[in-house]
Z-matrix of the N, CA and C atoms (Angstrom, degrees):
N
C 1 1.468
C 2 1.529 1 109.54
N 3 1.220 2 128.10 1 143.72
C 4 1.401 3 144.89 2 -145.21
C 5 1.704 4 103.39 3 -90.13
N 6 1.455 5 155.23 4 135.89
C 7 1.268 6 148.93 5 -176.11
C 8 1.395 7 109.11 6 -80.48
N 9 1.279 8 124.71 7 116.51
C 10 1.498 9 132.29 8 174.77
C 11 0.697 10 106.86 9 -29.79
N 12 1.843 11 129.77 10 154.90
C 13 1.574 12 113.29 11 165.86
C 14 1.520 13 106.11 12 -89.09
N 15 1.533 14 125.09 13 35.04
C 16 1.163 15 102.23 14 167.65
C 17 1.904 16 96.85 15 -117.37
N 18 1.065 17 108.73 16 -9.01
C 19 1.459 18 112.20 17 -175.40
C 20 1.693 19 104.48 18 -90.70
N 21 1.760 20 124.49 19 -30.38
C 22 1.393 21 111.35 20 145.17
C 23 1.705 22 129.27 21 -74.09
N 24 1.377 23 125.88 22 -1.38
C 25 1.099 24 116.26 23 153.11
C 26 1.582 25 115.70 24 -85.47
N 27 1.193 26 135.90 25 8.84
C 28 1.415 27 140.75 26 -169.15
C 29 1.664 28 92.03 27 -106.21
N 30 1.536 29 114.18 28 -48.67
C 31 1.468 30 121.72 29 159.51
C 32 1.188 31 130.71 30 -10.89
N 33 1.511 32 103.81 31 -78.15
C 34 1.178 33 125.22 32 169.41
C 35 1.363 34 132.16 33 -64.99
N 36 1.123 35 108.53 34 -29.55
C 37 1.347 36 125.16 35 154.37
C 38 1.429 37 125.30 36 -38.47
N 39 1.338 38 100.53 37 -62.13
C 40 1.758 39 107.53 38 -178.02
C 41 1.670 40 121.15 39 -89.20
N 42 1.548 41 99.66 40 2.91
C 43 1.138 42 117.62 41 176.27
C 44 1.731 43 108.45 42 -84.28
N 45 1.413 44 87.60 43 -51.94
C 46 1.836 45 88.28 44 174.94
C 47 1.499 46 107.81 45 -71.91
N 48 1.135 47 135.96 46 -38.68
C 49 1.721 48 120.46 47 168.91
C 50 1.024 49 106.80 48 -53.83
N 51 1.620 50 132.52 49 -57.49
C 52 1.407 51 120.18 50 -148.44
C 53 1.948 52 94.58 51 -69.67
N 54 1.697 53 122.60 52 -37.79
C 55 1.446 54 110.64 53 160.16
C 56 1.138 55 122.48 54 -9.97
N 57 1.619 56 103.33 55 -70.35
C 58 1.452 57 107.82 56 -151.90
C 59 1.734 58 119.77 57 -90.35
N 60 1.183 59 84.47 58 -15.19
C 61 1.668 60 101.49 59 173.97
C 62 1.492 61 113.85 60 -65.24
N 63 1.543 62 103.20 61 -52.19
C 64 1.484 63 108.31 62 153.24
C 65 1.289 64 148.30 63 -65.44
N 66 1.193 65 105.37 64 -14.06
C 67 1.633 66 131.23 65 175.69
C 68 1.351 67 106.43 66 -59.57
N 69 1.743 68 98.12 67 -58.69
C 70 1.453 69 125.63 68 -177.93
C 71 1.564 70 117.63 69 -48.11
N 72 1.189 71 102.89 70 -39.42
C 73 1.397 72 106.47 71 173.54
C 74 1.166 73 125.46 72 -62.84
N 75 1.981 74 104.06 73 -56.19
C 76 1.117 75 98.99 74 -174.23
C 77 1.582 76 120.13 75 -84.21
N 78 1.123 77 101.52 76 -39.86
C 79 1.864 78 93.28 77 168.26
C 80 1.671 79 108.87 78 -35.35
N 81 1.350 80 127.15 79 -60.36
C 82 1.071 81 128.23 80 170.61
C 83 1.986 82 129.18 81 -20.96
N 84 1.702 83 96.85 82 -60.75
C 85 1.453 84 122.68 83 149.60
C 86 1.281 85 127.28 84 -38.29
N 87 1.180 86 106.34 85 -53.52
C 88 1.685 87 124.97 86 -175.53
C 89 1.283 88 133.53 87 -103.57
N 90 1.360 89 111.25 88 -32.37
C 91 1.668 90 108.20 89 156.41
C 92 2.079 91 82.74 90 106.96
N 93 0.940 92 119.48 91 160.75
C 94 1.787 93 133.06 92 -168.42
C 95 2.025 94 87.94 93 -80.64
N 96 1.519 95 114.27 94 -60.90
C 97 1.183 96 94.01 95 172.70
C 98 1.311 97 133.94 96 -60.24
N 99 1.222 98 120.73 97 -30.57
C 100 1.695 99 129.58 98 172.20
C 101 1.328 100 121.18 99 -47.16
N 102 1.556 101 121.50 100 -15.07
C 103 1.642 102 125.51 101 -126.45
C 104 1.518 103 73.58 102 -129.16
N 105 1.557 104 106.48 103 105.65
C 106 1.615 105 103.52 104 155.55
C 107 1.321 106 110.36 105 -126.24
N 108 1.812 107 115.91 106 140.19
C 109 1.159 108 124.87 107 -150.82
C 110 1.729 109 131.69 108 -52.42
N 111 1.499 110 88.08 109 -30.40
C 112 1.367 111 112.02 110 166.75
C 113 1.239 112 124.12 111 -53.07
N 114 1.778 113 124.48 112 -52.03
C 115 1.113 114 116.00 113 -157.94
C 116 1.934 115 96.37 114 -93.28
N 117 1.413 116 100.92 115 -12.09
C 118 1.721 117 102.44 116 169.13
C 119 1.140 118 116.01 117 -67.06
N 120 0.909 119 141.62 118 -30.91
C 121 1.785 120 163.26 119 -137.48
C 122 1.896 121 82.86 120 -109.19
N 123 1.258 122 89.67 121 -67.19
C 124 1.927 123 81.39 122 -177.03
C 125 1.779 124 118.25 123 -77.75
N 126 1.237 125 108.19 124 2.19
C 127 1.561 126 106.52 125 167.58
C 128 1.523 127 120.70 126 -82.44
N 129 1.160 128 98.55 127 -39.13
C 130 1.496 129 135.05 128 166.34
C 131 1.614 130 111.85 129 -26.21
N 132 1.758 131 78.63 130 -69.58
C 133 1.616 132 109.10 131 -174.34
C 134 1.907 133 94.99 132 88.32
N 135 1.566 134 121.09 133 50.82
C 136 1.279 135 111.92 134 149.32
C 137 1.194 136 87.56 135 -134.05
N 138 1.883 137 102.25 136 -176.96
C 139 1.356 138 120.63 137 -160.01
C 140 2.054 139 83.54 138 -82.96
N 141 1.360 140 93.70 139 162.62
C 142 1.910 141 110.20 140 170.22
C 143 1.326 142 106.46 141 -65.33
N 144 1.492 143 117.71 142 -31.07
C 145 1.663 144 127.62 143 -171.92
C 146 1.665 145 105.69 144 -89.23
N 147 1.118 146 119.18 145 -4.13
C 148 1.713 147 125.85 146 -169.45
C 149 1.725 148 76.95 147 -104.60
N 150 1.104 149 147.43 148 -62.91
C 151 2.121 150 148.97 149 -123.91
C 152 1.759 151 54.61 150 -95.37
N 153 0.913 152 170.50 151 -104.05
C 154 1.732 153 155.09 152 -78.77
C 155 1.130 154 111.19 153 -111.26
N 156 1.347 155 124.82 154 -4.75
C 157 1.402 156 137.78 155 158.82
C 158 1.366 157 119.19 156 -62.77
N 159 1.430 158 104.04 157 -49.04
C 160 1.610 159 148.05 158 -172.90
C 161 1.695 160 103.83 159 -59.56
N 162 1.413 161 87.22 160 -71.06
C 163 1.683 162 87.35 161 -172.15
C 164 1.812 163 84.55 162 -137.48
N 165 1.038 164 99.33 163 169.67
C 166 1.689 165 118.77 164 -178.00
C 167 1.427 166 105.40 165 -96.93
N 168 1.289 167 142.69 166 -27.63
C 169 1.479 168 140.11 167 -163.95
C 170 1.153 169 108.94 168 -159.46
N 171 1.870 170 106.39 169 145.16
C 172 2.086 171 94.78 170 154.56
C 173 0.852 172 127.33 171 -48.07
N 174 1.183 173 124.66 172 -49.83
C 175 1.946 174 129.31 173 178.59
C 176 1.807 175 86.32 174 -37.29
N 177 1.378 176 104.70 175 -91.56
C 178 1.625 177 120.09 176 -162.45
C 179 1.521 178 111.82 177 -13.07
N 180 1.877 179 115.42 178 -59.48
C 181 1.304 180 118.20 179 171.81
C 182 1.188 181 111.79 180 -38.29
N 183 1.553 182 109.78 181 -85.13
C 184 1.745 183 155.52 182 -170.27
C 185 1.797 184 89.39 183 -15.58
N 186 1.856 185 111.22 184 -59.48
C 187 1.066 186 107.36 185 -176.14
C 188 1.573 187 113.55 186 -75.58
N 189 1.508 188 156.20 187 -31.23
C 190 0.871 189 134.42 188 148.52
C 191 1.221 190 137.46 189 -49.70
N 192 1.543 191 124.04 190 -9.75
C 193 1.632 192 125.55 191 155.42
C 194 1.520 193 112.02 192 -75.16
N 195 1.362 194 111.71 193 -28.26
C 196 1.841 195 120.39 194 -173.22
C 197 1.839 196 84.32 195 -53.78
N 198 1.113 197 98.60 196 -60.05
C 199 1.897 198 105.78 197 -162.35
C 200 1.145 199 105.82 198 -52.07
N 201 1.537 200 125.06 199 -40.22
C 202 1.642 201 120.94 200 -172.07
C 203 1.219 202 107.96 201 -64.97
N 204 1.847 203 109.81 202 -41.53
C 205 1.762 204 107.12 203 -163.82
C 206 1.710 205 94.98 204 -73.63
N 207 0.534 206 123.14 205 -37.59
C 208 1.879 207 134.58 206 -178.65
C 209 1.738 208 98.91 207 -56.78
N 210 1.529 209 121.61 208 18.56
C 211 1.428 210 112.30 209 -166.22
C 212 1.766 211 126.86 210 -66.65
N 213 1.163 212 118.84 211 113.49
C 214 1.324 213 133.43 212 175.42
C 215 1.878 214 116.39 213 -15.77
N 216 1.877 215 78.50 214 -54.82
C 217 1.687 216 86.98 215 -178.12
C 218 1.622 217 111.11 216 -54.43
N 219 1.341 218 106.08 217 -38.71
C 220 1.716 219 110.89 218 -172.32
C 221 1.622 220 118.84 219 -38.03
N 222 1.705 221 83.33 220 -54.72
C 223 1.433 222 111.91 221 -156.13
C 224 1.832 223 89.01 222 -72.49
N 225 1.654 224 130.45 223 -57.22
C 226 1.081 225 114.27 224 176.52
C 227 1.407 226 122.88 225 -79.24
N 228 1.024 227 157.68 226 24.57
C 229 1.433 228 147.80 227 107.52
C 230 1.387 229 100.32 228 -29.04
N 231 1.480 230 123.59 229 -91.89
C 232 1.429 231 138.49 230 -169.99
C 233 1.726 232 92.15 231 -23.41
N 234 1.088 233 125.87 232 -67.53
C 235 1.385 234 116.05 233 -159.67
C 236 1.629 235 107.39 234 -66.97
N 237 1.292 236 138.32 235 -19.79
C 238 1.333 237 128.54 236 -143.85
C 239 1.186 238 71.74 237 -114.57
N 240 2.115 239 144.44 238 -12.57
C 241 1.377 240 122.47 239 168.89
C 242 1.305 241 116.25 240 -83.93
N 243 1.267 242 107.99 241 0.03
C 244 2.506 243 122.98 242 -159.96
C 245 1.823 244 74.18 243 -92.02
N 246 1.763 245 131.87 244 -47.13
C 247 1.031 246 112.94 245 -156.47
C 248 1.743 247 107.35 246 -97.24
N 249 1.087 248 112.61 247 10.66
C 250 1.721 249 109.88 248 172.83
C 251 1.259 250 119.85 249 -61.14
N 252 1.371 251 119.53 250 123.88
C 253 1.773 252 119.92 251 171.46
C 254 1.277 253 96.54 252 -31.86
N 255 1.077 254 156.34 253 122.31
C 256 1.511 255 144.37 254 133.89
C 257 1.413 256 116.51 255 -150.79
N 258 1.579 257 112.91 256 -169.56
C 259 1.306 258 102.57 257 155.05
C 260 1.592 259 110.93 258 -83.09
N 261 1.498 260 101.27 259 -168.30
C 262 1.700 261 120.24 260 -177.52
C 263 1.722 262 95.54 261 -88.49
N 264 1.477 263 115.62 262 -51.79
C 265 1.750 264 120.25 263 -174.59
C 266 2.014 265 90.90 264 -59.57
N 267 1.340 266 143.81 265 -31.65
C 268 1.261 267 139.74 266 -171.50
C 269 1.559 268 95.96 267 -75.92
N 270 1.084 269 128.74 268 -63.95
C 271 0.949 270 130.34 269 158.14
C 272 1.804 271 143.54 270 -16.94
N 273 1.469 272 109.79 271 -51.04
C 274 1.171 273 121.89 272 179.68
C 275 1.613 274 89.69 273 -86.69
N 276 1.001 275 118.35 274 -56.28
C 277 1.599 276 95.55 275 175.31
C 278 1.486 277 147.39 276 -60.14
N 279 1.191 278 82.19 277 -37.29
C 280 2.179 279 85.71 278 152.40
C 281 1.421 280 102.29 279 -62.86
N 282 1.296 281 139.93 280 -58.69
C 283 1.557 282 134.62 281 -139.18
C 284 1.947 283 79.51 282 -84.42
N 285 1.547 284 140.77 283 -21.87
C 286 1.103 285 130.46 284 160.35
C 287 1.053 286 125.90 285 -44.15
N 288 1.744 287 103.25 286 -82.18
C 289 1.557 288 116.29 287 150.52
C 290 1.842 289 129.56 288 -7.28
N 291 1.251 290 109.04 289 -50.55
C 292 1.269 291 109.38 290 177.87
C 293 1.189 292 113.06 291 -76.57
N 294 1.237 293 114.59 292 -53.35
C 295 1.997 294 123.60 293 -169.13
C 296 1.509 295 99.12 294 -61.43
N 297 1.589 296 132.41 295 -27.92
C 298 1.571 297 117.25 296 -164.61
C 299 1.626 298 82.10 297 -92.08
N 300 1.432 299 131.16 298 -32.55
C 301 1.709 300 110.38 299 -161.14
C 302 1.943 301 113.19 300 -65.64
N 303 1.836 302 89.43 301 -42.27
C 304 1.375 303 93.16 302 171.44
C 305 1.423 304 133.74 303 -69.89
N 306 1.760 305 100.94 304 -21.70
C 307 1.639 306 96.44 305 162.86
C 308 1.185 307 117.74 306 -69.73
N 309 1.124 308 120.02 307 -30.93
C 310 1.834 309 122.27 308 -162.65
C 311 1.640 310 102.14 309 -77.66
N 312 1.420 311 118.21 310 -38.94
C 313 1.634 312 128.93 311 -175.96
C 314 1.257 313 122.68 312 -87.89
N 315 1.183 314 125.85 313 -26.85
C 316 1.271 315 143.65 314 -176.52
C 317 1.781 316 125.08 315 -113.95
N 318 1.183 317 131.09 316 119.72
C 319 1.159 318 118.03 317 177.79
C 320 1.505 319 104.86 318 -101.62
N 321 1.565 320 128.79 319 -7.17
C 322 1.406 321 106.21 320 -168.04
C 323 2.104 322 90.68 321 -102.78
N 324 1.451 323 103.22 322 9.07
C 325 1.648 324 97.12 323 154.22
C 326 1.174 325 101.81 324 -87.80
N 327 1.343 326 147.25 325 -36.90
C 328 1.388 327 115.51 326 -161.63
C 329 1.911 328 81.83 327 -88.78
N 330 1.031 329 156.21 328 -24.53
C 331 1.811 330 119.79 329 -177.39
C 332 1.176 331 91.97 330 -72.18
N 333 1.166 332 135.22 331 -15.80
C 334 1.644 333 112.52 332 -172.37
C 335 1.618 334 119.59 333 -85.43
N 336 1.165 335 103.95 334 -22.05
C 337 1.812 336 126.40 335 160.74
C 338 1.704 337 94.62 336 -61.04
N 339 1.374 338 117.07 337 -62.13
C 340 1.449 339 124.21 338 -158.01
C 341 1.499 340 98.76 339 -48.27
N 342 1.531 341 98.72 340 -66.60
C 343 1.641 342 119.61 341 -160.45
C 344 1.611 343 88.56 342 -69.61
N 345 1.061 344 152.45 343 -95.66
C 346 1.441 345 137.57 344 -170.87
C 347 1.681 346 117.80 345 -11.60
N 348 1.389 347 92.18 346 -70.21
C 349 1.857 348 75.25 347 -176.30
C 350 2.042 349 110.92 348 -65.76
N 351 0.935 350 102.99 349 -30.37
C 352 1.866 351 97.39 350 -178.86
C 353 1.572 352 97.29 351 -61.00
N 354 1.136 353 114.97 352 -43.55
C 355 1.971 354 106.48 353 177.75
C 356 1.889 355 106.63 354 -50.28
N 357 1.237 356 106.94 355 -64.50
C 358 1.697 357 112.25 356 178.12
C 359 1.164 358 111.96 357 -51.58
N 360 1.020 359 123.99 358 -35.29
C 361 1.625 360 115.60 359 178.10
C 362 1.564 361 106.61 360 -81.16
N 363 1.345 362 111.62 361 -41.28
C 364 1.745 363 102.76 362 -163.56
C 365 1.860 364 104.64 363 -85.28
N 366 1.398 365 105.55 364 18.63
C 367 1.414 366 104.87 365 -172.52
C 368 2.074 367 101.58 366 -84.67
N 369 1.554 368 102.74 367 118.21
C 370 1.153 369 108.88 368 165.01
C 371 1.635 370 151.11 369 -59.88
N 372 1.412 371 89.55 370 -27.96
C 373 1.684 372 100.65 371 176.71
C 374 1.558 373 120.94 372 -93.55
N 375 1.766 374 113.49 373 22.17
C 376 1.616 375 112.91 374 -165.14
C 377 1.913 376 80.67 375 -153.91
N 378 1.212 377 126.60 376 123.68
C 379 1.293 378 137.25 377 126.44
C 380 1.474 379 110.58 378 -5.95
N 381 1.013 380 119.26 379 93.12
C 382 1.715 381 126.93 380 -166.63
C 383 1.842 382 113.18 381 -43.10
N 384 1.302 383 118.41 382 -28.36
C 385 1.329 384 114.06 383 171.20
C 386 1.432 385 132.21 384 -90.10
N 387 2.306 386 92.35 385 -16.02
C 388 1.823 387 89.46 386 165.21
C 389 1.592 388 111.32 387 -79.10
N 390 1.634 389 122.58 388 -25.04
C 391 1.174 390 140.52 389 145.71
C 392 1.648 391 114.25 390 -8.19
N 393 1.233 392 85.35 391 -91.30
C 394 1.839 393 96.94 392 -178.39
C 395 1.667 394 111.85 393 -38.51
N 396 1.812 395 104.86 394 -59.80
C 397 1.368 396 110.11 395 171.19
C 398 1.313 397 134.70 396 -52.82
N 399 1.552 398 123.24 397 -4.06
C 400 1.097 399 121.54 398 141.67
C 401 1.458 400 156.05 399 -75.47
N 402 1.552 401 88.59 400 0.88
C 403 1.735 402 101.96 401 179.06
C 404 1.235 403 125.59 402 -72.58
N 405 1.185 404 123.64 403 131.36
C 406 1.953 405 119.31 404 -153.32
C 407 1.522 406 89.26 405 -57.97
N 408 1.900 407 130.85 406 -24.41
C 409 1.281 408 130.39 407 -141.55
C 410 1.885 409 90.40 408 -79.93
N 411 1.170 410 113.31 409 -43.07
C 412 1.175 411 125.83 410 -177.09
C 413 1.810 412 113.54 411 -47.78
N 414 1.291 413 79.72 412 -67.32
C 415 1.481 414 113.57 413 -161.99
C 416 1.717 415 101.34 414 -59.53
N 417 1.514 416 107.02 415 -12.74
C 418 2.180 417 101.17 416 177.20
C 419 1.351 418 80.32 417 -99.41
N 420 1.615 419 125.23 418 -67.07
C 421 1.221 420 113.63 419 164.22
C 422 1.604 421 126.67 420 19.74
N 423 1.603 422 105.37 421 -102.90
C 424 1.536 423 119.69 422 148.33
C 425 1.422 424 125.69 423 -3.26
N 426 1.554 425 105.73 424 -55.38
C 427 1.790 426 105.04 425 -168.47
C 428 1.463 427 89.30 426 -79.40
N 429 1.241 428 120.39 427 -68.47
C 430 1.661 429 100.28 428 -170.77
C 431 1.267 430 126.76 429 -65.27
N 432 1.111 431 127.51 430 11.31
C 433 1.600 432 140.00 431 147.56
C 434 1.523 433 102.01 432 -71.99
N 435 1.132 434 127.20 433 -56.27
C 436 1.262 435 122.39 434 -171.52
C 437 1.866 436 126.89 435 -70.34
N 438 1.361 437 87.38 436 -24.57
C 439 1.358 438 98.76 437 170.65
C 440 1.889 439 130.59 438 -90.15
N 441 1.623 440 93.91 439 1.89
C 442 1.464 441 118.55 440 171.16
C 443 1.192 442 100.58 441 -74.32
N 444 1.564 443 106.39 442 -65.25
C 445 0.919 444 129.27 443 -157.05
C 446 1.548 445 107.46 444 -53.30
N 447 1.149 446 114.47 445 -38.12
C 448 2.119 447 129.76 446 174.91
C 449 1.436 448 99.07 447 -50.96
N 450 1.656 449 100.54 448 -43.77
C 451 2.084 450 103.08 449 -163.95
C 452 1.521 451 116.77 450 -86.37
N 453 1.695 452 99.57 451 -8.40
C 454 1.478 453 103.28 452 -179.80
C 455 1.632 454 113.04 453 73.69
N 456 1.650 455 97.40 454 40.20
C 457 1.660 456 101.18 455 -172.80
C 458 1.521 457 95.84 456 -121.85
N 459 1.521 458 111.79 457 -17.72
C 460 1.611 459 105.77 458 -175.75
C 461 1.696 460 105.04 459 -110.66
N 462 1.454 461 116.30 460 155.66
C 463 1.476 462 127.23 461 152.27
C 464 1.783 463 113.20 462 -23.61
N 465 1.787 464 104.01 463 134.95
C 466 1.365 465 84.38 464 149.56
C 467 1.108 466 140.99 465 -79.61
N 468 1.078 467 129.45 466 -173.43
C 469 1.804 468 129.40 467 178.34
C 470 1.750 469 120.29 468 130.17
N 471 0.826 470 111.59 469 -170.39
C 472 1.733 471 131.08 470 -167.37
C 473 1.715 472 84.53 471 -83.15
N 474 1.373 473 106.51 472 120.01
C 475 1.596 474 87.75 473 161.99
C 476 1.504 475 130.76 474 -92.79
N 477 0.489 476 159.29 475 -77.90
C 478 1.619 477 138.72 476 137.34
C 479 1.688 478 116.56 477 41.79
N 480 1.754 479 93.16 478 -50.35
C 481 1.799 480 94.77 479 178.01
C 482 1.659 481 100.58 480 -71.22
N 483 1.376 482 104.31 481 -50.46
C 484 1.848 483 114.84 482 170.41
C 485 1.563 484 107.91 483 -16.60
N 486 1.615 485 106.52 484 -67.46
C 487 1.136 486 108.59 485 -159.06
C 488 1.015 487 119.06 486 -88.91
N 489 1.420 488 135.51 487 -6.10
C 490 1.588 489 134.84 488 134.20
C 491 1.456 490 115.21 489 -46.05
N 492 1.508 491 119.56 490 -53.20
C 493 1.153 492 101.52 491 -166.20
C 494 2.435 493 106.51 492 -64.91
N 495 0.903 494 76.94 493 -32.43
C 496 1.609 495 86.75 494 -173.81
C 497 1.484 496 110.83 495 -58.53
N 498 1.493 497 114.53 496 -40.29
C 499 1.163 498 125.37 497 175.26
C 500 1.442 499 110.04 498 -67.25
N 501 1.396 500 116.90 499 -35.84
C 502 1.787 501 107.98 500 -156.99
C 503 1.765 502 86.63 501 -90.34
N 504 1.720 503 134.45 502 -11.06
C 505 1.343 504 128.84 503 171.05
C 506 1.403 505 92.47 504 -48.93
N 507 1.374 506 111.51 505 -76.24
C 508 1.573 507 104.33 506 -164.30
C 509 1.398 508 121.87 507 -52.29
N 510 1.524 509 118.28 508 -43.75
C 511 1.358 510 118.98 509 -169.01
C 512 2.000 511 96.12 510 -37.84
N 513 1.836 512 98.50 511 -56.10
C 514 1.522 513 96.59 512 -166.94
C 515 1.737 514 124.47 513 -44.57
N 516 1.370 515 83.03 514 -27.11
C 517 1.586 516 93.34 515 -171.49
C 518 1.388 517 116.38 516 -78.54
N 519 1.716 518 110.09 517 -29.74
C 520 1.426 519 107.34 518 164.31
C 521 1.869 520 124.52 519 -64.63
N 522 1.700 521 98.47 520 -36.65
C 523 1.485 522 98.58 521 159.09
C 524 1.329 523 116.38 522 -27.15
N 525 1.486 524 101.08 523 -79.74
C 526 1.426 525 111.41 524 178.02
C 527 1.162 526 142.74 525 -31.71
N 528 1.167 527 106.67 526 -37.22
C 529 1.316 528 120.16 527 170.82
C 530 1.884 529 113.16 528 -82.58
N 531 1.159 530 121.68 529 -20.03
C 532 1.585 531 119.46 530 -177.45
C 533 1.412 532 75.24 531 -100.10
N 534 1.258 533 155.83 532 -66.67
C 535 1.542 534 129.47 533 -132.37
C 536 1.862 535 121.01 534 -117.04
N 537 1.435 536 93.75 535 15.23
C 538 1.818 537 103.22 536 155.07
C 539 1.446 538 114.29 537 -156.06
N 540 1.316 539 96.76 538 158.21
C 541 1.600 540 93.41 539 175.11
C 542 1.575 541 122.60 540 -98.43
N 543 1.609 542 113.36 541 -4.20
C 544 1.237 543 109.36 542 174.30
C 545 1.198 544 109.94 543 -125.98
N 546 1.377 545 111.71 544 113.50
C 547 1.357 546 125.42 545 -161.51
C 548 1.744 547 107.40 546 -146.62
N 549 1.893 548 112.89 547 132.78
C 550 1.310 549 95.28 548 146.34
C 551 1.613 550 111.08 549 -111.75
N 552 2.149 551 87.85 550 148.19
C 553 1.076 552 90.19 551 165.14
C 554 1.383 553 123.90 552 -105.23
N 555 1.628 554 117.91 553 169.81
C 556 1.610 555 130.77 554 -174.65
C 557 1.403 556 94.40 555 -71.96
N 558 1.731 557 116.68 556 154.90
C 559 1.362 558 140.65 557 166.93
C 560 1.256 559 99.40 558 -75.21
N 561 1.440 560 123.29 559 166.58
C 562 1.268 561 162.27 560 -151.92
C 563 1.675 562 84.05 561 -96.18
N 564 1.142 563 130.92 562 -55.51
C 565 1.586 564 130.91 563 -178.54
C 566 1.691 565 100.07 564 -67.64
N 567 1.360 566 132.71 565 -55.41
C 568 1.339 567 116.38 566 -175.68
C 569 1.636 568 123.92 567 -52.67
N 570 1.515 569 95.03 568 -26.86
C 571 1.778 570 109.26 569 179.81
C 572 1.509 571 112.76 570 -67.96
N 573 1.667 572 112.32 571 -42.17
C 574 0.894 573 109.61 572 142.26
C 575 1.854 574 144.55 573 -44.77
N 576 1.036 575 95.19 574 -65.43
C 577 1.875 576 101.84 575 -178.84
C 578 1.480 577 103.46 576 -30.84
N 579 1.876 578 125.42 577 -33.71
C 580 1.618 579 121.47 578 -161.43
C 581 1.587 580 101.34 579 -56.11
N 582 1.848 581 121.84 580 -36.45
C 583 0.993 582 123.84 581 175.44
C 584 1.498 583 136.58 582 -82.68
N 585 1.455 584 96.58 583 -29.39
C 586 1.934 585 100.09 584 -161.57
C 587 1.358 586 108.82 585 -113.80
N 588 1.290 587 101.72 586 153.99
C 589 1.700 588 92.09 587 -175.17
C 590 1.688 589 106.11 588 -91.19
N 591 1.182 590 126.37 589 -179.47
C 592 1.644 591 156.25 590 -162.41
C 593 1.224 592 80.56 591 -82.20
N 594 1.603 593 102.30 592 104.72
C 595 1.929 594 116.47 593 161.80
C 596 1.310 595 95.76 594 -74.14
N 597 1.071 596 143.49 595 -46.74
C 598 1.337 597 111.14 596 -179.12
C 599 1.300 598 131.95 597 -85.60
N 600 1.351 599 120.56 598 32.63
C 601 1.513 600 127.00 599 137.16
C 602 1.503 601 118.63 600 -59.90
């Protein structure tokens, strides 16, 4: 019996996610130069002539994963947690809480950690650290660093430097998680500690 055309558009459908889901990974793995179409196509497990149906080029893909890791939702969560009545130490620990559940459950969050920061750094037209400092992720980051910092709940320092260093904890940890299999990872409280000082002082 013949496939509906709504059950081959459902096809195709999950054909192009499961692509890019995998794309994500492996570009992630491999770096944009590493990634030749062929051996993606066979990681995949589709034909090289099926991924070209899909998208026309690496660039073409490469740039529709740039957009996913760049995800909207990320960035607004993060903001609707910078604006919660709370403290800044309540704060860094939920935004903890979240980053260790999705590293531990998810692998196409940690390429999207991976592939995000390797884009900011490998960006040519910005000094790689005014670069970084432009990421909205940073930059809410920043305010609730800064607003610890008012309550005497966060480290001193530059916040901005804070939130690089806090940020590049995880990036490592997403490494970790795409490029071994025996690994421990840090708690949701250690991710924390990079920022807040010892409440029980």
């Amino acid at each position: 019996m013949p496939k509906s055309q709504e059950r081959c558009q459902e096809i195709r459908e999950e054909t192009r996610s499961k692509i890019l889901k995998d794309s994500m990974l492996y570009f992630a793995r491999n770096g944009f130069a590493g990634t030749k179409i062929s051996d993606l196509a066979k990681q995949i497990g589709i034909g090289q002539g099926t991924l070209y149906l899909y998208f026309k080029s690496k660039e073409e893909l490469f740039q529709e994963i740039a957009a996913l890791t760049n995800s909207s939702k990320d960035i607004a969560e993060l903001n609707i947690l910078l604006h919660l009545p709370m403290s800044a130490r309540k704060k860094i620990q939920k935004l903890s809480d979240s980053i260790m559940d999705k590293l531990l459950q998810d692998d196409s969050y940690a390429a999207k950690v991976t592939l995000n920061t390797q884009m900011m750094l490998e960006q040519k037209d910005l000094p790689s650290a005014e670069t970084i400092y432009q990421s909205e992720v940073y930059q809410i980051t920043e305010k609730i660093i800064r607003q610890g910092q008012k309550e005497g709940s966060v480290v001193e320092g530059l916040p901005l430097k804070l939130a690089d260093y806090y940020w590049g904890v995880v990036y490592l940890y997403a490494l970790r998680k795409l490029f071994t299999t025996k690994y421990e990872m840090i708690s949701s409280g250690d991710l924390s500690r990079v920022l807040l000082k010892d409440s029980t002082k």
